[in-house]
C-alpha positions as CSV (number, residue, x, y, z in Angstrom):
1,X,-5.7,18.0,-9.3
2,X,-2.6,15.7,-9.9
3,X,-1.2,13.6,-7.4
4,X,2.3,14.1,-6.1
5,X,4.5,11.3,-6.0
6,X,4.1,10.5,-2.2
7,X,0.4,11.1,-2.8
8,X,0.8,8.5,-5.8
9,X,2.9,5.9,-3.8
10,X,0.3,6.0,-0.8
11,X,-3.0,5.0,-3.1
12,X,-0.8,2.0,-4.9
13,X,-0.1,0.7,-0.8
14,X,-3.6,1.2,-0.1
15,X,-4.6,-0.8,-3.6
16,X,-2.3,-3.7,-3.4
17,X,-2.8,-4.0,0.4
18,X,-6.3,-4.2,-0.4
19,X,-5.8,-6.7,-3.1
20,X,-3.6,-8.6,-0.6
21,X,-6.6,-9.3,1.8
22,X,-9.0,-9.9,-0.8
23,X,-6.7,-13.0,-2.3
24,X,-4.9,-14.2,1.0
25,X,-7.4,-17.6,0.8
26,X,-7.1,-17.8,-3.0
27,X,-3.4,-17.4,-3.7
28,X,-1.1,-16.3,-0.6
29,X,1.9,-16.4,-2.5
30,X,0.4,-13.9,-4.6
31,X,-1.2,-11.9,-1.7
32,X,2.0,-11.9,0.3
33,X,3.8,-10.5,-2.8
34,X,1.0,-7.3,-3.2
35,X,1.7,-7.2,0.7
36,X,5.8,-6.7,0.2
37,X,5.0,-4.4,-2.8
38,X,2.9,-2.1,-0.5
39,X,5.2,-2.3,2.2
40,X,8.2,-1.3,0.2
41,X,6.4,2.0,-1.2
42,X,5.5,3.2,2.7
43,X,9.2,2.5,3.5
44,X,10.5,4.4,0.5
45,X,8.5,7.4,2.0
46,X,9.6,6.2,6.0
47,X,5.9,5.9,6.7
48,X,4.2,3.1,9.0
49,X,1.1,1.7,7.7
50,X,-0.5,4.0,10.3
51,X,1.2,6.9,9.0
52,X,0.2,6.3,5.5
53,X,-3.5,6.1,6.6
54,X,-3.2,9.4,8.0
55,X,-1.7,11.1,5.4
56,X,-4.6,9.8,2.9
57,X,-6.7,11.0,5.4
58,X,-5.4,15.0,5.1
């Protein structure tokens, strides 16, 4: 079943928060940019990082 766009949005946040942790010691200029990027999708959608969990989660 295709995602929806909201759907779509929430599993790239998820992804590039993900890949923010993993490279915070390597590069955290590179990190904090995946971290913005992540951010930025949850607030196009007005979701809290909480929010977006739980919407996964449904």
């Amino acid at each position: 079943m295709p995602l929806n766009n909201c759907e779509n949005d929430l599993l790239i946040a998820v992804a590039l928060t993900r890949f923010s942790v993993d490279y915070e010691q390597v590069d955290p200029e590179l990190a904090e940019h995946a971290w913005q990027l992540a951010a930025d999708r949850l607030f196009k959608h007005g979701l809290e990082s909480e929010e977006a969990v739980r919407e996964l989660l449904l």
